[in-house]
PyMOL Python script that loads the backbone (N, CA, C, O; Angstrom):
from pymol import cmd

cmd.read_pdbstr("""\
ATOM      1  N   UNK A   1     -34.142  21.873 -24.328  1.00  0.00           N
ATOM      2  CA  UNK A   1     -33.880  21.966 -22.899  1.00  0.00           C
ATOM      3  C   UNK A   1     -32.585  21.245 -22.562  1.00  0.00           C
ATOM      4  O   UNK A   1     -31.996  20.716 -23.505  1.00  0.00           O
ATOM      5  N   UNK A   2     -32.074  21.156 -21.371  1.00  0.00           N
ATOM      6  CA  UNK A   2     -31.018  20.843 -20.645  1.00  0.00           C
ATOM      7  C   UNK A   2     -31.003  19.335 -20.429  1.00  0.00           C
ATOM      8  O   UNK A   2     -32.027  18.724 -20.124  1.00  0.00           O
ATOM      9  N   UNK A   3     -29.848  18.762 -20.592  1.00  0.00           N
ATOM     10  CA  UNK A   3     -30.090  17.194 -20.143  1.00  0.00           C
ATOM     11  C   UNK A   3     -29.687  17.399 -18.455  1.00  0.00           C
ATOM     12  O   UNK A   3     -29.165  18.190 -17.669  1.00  0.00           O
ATOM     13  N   UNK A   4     -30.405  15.941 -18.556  1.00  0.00           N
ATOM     14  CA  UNK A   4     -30.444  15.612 -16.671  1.00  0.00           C
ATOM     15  C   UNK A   4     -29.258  15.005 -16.531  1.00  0.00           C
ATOM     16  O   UNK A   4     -28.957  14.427 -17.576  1.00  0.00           O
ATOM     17  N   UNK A   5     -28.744  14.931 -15.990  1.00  0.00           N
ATOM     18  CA  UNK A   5     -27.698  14.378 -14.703  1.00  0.00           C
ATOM     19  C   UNK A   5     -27.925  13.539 -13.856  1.00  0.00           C
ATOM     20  O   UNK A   5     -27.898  13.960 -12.699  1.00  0.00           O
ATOM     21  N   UNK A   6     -28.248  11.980 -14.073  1.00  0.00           N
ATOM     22  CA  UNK A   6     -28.132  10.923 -12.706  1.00  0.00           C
ATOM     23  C   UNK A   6     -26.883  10.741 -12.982  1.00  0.00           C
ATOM     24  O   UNK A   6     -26.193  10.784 -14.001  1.00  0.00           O
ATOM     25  N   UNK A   7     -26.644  10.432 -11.379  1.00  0.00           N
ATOM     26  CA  UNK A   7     -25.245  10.331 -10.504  1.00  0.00           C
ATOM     27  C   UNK A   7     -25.561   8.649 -10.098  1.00  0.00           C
ATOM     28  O   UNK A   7     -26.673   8.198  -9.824  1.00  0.00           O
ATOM     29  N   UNK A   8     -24.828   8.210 -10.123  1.00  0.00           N
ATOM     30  CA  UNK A   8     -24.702   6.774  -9.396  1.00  0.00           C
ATOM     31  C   UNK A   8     -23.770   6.390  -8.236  1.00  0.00           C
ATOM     32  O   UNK A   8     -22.728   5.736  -8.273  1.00  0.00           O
ATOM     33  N   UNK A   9     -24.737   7.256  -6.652  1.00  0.00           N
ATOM     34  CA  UNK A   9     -23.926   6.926  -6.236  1.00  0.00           C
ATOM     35  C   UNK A   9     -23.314   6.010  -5.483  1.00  0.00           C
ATOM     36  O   UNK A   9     -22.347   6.162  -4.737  1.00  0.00           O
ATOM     37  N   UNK A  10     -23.994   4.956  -5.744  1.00  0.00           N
ATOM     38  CA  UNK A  10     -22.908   3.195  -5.154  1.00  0.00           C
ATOM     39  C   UNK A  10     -21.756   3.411  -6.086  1.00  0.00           C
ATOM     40  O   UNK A  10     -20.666   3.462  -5.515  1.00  0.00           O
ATOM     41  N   UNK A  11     -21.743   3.555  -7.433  1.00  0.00           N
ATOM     42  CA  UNK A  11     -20.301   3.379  -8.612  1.00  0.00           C
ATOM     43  C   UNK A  11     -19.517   4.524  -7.741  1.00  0.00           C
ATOM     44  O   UNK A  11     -18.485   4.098  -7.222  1.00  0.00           O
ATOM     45  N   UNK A  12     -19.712   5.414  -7.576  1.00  0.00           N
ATOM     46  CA  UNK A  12     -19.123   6.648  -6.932  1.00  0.00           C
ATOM     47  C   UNK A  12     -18.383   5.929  -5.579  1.00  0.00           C
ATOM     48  O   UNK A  12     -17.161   5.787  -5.535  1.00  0.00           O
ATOM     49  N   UNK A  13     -19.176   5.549  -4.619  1.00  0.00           N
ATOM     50  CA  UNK A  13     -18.944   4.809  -3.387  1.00  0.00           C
ATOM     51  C   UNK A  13     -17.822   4.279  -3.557  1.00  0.00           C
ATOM     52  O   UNK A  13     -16.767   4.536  -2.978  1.00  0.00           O
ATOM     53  N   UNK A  14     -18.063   3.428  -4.464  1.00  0.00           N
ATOM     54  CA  UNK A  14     -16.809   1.763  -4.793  1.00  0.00           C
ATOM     55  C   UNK A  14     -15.918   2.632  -5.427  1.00  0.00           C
ATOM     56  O   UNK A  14     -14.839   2.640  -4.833  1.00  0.00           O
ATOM     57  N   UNK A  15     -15.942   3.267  -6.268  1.00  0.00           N
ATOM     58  CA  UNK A  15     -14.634   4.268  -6.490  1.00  0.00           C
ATOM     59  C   UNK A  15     -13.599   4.566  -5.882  1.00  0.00           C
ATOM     60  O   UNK A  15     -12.411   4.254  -5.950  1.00  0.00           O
ATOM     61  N   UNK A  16     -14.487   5.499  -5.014  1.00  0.00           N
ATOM     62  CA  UNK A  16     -13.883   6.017  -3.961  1.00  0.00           C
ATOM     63  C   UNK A  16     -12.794   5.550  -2.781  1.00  0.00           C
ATOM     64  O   UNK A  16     -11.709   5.903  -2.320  1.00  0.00           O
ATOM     65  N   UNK A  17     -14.127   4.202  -2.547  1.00  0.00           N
ATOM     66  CA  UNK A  17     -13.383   3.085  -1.636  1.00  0.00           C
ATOM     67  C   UNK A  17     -12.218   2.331  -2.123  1.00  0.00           C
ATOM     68  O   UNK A  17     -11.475   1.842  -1.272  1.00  0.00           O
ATOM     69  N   UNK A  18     -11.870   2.115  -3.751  1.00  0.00           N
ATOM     70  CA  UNK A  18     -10.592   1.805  -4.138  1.00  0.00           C
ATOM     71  C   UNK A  18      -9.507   2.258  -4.102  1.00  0.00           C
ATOM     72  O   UNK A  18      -8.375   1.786  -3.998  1.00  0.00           O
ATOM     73  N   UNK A  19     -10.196   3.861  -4.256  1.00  0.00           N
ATOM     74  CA  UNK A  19      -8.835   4.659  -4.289  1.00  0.00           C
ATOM     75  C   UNK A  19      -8.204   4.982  -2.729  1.00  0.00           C
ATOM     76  O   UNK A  19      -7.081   5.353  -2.388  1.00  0.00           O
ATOM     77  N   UNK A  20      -9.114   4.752  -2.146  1.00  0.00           N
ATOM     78  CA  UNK A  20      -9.039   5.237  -0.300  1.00  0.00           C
ATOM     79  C   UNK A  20      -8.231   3.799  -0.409  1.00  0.00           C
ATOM     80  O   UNK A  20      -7.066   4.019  -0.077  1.00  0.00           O
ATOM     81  N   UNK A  21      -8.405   2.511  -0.727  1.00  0.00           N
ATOM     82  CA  UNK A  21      -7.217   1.299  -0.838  1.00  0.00           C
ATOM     83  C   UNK A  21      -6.473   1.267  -0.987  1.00  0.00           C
ATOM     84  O   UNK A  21      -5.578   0.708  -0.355  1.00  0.00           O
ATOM     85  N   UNK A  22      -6.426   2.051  -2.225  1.00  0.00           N
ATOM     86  CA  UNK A  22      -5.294   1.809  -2.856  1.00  0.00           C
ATOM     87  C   UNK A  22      -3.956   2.529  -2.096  1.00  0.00           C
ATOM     88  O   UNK A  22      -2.831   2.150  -1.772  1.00  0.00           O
ATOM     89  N   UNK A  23      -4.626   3.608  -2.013  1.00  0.00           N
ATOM     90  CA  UNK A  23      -3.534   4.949  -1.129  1.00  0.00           C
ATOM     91  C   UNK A  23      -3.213   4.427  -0.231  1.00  0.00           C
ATOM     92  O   UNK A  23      -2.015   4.576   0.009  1.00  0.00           O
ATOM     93  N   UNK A  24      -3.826   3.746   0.544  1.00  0.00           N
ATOM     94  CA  UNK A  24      -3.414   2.937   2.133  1.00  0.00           C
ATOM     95  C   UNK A  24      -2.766   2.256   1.961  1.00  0.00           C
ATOM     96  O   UNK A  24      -1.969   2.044   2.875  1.00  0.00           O
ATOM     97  N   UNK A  25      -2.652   1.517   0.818  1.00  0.00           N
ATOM     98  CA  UNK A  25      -1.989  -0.272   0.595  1.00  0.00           C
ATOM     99  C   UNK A  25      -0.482   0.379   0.607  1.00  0.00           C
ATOM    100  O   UNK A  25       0.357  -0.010   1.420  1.00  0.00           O
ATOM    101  N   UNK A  26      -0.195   1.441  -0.398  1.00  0.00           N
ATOM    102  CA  UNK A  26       0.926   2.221  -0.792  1.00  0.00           C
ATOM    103  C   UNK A  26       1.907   3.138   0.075  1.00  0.00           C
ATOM    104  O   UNK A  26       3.087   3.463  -0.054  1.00  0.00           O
ATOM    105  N   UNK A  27       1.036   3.380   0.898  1.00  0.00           N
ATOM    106  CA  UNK A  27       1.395   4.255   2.376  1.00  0.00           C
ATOM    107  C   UNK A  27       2.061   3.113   2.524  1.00  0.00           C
ATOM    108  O   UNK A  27       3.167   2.842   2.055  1.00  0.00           O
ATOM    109  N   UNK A  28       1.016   2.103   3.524  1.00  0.00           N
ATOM    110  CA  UNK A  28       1.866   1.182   4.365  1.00  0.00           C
ATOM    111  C   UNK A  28       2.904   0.415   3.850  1.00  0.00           C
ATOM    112  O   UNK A  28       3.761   0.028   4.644  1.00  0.00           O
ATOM    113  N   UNK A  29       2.993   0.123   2.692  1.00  0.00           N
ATOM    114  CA  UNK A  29       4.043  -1.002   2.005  1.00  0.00           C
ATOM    115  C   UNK A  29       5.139   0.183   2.082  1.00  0.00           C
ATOM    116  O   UNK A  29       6.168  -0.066   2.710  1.00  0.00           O
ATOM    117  N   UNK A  30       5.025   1.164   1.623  1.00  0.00           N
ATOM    118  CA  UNK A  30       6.484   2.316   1.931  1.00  0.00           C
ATOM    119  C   UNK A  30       6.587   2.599   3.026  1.00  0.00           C
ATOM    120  O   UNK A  30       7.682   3.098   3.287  1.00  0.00           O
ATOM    121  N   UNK A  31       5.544   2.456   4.289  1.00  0.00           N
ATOM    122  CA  UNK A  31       6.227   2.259   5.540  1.00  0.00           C
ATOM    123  C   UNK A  31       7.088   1.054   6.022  1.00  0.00           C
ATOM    124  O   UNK A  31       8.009   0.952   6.832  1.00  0.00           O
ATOM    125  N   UNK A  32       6.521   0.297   5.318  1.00  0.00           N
ATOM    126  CA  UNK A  32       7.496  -1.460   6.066  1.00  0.00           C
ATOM    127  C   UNK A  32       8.670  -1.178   5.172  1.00  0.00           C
ATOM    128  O   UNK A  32       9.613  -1.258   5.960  1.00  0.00           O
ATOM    129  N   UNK A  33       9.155  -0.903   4.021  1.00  0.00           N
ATOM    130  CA  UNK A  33      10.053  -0.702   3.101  1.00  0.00           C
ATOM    131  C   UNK A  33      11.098  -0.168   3.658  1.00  0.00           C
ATOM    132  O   UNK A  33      12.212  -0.692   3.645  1.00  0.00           O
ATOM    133  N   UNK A  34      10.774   1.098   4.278  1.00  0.00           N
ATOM    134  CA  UNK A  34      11.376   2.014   5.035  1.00  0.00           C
ATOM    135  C   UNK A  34      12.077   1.609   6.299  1.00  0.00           C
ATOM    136  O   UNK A  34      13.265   1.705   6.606  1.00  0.00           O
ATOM    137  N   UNK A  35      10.981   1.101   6.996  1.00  0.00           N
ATOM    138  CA  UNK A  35      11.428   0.615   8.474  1.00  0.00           C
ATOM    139  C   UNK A  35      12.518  -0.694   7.955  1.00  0.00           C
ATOM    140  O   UNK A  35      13.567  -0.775   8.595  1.00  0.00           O
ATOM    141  N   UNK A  36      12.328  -1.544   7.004  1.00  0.00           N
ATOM    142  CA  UNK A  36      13.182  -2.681   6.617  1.00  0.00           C
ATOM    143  C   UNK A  36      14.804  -2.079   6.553  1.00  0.00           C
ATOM    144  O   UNK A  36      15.687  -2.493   7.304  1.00  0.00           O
ATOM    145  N   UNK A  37      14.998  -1.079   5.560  1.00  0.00           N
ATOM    146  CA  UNK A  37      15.799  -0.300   5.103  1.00  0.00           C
ATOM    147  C   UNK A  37      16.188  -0.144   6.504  1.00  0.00           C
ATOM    148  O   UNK A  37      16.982  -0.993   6.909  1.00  0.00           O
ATOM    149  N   UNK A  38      15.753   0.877   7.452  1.00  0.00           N
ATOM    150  CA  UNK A  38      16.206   1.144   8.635  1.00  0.00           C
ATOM    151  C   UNK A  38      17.084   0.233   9.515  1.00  0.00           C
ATOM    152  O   UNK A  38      18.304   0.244   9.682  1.00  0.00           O
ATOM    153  N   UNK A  39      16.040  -0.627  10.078  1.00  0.00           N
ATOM    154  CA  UNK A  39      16.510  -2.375  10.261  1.00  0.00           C
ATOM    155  C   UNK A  39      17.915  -3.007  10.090  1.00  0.00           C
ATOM    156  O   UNK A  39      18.677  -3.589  10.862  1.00  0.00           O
ATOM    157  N   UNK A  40      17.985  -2.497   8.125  1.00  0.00           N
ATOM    158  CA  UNK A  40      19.119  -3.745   7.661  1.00  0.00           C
ATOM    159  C   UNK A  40      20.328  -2.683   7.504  1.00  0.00           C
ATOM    160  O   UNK A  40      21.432  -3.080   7.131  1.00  0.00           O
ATOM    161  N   UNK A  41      20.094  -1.352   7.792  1.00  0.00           N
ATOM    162  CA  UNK A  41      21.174  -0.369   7.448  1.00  0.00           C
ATOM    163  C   UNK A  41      21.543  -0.609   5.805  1.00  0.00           C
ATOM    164  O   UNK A  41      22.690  -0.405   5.406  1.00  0.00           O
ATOM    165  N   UNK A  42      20.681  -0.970   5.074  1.00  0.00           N
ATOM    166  CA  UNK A  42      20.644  -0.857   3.993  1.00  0.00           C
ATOM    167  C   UNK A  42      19.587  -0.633   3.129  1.00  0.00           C
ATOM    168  O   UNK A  42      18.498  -0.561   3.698  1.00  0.00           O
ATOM    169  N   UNK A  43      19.569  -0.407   1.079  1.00  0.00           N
ATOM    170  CA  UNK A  43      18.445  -0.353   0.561  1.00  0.00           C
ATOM    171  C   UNK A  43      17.984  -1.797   0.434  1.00  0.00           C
ATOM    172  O   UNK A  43      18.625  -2.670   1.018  1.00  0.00           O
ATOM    173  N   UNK A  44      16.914  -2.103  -0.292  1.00  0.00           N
ATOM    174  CA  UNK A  44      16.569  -3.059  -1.369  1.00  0.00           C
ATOM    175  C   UNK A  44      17.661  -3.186  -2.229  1.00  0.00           C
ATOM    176  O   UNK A  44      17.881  -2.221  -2.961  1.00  0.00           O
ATOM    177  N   UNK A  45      18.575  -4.399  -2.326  1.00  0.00           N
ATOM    178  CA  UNK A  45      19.618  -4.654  -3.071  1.00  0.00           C
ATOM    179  C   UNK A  45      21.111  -4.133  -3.315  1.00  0.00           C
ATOM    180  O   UNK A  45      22.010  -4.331  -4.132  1.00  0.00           O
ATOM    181  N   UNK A  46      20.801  -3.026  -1.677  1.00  0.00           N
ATOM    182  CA  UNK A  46      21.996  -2.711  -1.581  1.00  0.00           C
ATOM    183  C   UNK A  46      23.333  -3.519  -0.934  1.00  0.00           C
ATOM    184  O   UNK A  46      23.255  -4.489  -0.180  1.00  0.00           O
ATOM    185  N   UNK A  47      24.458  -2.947  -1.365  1.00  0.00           N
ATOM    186  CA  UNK A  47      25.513  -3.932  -0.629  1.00  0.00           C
ATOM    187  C   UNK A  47      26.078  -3.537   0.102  1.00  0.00           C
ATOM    188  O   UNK A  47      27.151  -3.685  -0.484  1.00  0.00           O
ATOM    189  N   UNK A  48      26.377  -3.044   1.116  1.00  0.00           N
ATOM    190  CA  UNK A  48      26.695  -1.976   1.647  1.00  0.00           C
ATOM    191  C   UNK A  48      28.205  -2.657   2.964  1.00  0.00           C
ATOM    192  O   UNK A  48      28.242  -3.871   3.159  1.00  0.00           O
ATOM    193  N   UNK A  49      29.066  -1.905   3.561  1.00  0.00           N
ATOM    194  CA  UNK A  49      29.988  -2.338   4.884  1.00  0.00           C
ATOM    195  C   UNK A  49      29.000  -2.295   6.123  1.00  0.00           C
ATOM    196  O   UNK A  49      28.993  -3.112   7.045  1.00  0.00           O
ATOM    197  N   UNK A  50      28.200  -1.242   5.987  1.00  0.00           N
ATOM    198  CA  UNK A  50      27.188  -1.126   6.876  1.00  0.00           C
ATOM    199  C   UNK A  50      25.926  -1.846   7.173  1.00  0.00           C
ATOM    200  O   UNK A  50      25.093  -1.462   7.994  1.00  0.00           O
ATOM    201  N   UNK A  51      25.842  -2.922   6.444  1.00  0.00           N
ATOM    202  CA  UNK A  51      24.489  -3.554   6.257  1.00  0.00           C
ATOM    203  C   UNK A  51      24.441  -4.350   7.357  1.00  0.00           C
ATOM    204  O   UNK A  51      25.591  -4.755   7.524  1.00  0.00           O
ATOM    205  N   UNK A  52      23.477  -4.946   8.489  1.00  0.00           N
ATOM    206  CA  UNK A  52      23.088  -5.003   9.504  1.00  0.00           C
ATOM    207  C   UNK A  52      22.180  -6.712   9.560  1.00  0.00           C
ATOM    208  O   UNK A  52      21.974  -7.562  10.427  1.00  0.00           O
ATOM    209  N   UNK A  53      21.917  -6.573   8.406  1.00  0.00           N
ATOM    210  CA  UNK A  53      21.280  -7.681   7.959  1.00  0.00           C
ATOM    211  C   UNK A  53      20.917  -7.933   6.636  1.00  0.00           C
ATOM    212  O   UNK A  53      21.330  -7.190   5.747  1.00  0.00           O
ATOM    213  N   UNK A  54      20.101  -9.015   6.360  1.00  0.00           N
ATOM    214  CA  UNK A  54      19.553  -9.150   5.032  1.00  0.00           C
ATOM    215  C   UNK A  54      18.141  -9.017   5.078  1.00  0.00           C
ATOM    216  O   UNK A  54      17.643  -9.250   6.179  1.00  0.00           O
ATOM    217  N   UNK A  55      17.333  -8.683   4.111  1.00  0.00           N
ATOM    218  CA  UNK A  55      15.742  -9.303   3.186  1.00  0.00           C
ATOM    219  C   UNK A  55      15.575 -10.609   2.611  1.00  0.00           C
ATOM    220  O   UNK A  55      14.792 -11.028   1.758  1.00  0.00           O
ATOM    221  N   UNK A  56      16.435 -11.122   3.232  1.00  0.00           N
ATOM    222  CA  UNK A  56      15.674 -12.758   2.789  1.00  0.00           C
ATOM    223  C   UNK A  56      14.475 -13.129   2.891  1.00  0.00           C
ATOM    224  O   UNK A  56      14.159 -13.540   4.008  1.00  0.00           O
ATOM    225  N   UNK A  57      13.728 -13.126   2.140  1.00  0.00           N
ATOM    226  CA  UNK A  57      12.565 -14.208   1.669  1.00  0.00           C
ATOM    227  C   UNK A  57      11.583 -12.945   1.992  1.00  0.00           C
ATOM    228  O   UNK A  57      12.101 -11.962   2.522  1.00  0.00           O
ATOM    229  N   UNK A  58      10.140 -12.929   1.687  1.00  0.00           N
ATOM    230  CA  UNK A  58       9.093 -12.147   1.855  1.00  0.00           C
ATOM    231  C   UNK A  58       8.101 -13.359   1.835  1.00  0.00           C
ATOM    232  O   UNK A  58       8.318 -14.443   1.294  1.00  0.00           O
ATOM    233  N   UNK A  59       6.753 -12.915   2.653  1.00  0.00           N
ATOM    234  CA  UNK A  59       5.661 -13.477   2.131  1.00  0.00           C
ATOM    235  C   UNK A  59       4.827 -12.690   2.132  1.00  0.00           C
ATOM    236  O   UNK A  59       5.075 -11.550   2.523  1.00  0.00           O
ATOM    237  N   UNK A  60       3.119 -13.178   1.536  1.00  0.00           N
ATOM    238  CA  UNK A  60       2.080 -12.299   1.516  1.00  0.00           C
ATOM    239  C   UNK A  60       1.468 -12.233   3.001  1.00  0.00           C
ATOM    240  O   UNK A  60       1.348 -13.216   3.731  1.00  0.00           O
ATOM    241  N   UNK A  61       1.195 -11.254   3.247  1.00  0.00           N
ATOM    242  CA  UNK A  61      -0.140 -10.869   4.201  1.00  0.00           C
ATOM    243  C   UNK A  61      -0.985 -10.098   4.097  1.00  0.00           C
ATOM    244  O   UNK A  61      -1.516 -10.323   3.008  1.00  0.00           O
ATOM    245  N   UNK A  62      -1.293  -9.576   4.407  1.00  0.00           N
ATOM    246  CA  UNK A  62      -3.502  -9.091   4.327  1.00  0.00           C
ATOM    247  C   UNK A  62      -3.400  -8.303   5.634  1.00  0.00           C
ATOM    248  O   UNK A  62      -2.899  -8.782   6.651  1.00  0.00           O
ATOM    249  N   UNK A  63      -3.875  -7.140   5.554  1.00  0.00           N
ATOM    250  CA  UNK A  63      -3.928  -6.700   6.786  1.00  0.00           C
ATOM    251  C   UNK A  63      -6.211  -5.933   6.328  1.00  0.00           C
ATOM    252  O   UNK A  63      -6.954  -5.348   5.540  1.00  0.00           O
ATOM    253  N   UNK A  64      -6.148  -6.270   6.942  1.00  0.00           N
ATOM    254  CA  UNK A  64      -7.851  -5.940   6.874  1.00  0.00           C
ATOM    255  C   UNK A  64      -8.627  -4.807   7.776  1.00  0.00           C
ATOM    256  O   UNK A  64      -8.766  -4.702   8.995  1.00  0.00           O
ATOM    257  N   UNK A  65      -9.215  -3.752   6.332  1.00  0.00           N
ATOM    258  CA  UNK A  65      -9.479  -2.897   7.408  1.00  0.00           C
ATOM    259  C   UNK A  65     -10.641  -2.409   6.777  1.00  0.00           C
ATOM    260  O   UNK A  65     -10.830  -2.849   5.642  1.00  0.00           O
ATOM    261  N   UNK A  66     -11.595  -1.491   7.291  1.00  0.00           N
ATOM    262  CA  UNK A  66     -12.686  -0.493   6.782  1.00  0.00           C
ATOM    263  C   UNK A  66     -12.360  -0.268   5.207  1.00  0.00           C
ATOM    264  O   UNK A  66     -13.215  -0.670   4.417  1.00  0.00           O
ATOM    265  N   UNK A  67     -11.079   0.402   4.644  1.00  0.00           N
ATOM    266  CA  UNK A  67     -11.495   0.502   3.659  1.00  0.00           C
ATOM    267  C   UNK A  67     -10.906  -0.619   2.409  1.00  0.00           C
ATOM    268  O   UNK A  67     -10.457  -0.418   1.281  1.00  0.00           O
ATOM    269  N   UNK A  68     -11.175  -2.010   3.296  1.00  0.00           N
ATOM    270  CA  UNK A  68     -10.978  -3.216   2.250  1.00  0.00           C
ATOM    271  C   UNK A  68      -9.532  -4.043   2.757  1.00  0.00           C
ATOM    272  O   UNK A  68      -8.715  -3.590   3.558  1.00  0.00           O
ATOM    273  N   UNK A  69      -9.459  -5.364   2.067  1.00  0.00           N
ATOM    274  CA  UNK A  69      -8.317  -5.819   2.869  1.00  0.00           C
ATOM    275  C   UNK A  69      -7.118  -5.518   2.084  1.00  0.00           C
ATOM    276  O   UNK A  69      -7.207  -5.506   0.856  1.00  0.00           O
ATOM    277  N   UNK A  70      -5.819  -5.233   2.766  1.00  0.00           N
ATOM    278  CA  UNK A  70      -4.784  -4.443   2.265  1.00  0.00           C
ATOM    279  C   UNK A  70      -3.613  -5.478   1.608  1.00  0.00           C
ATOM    280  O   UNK A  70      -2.897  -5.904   2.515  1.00  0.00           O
ATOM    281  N   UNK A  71      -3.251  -5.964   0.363  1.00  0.00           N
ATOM    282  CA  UNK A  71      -2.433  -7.298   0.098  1.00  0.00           C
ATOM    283  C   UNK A  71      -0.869  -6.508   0.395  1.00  0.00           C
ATOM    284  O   UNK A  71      -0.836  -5.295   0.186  1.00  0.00           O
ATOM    285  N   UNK A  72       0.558  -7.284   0.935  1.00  0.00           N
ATOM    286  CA  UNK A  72       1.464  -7.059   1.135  1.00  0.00           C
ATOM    287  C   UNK A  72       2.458  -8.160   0.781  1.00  0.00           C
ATOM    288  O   UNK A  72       3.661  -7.997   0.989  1.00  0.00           O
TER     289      UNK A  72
END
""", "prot")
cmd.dss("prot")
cmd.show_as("cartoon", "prot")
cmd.util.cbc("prot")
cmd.orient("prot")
């Protein structure tokens, strides 16, 4: 006969919920990246005549949400 199939789905759940993290964490950090870029009229490490400002210094923050807290 056929084997059975249990599903586990809390492991499934927490899966899920990492990857729904992870994607968010990645979104938003390439949104602030972006908007920074915008900001300084420049890239990350660019040197530019046009540059507007600098990226001096970063720190961490946490932004906390439904699907887990987001590190930055």
């Amino acid at each position: 006969m056929g084997q059975v199939i249990q599903i586990d789905e809390g492991r499934i759940r927490d899966h899920l919920g990492e990857m729904v993290r992870g994607t968010v964490e990645e979104a938003l950090n390439a949104m602030l990246d972006a908007e920074a870029d915008q900001l300084c009229g420049a890239g990350r490490y660019e040197r530019s005549e046009g540059r507007q400002d600098t990226r001096a210094g970063s720190y961490e923050r946490a932004l906390h949400t439904k699907a887990g807290e987001m590190l930055r």
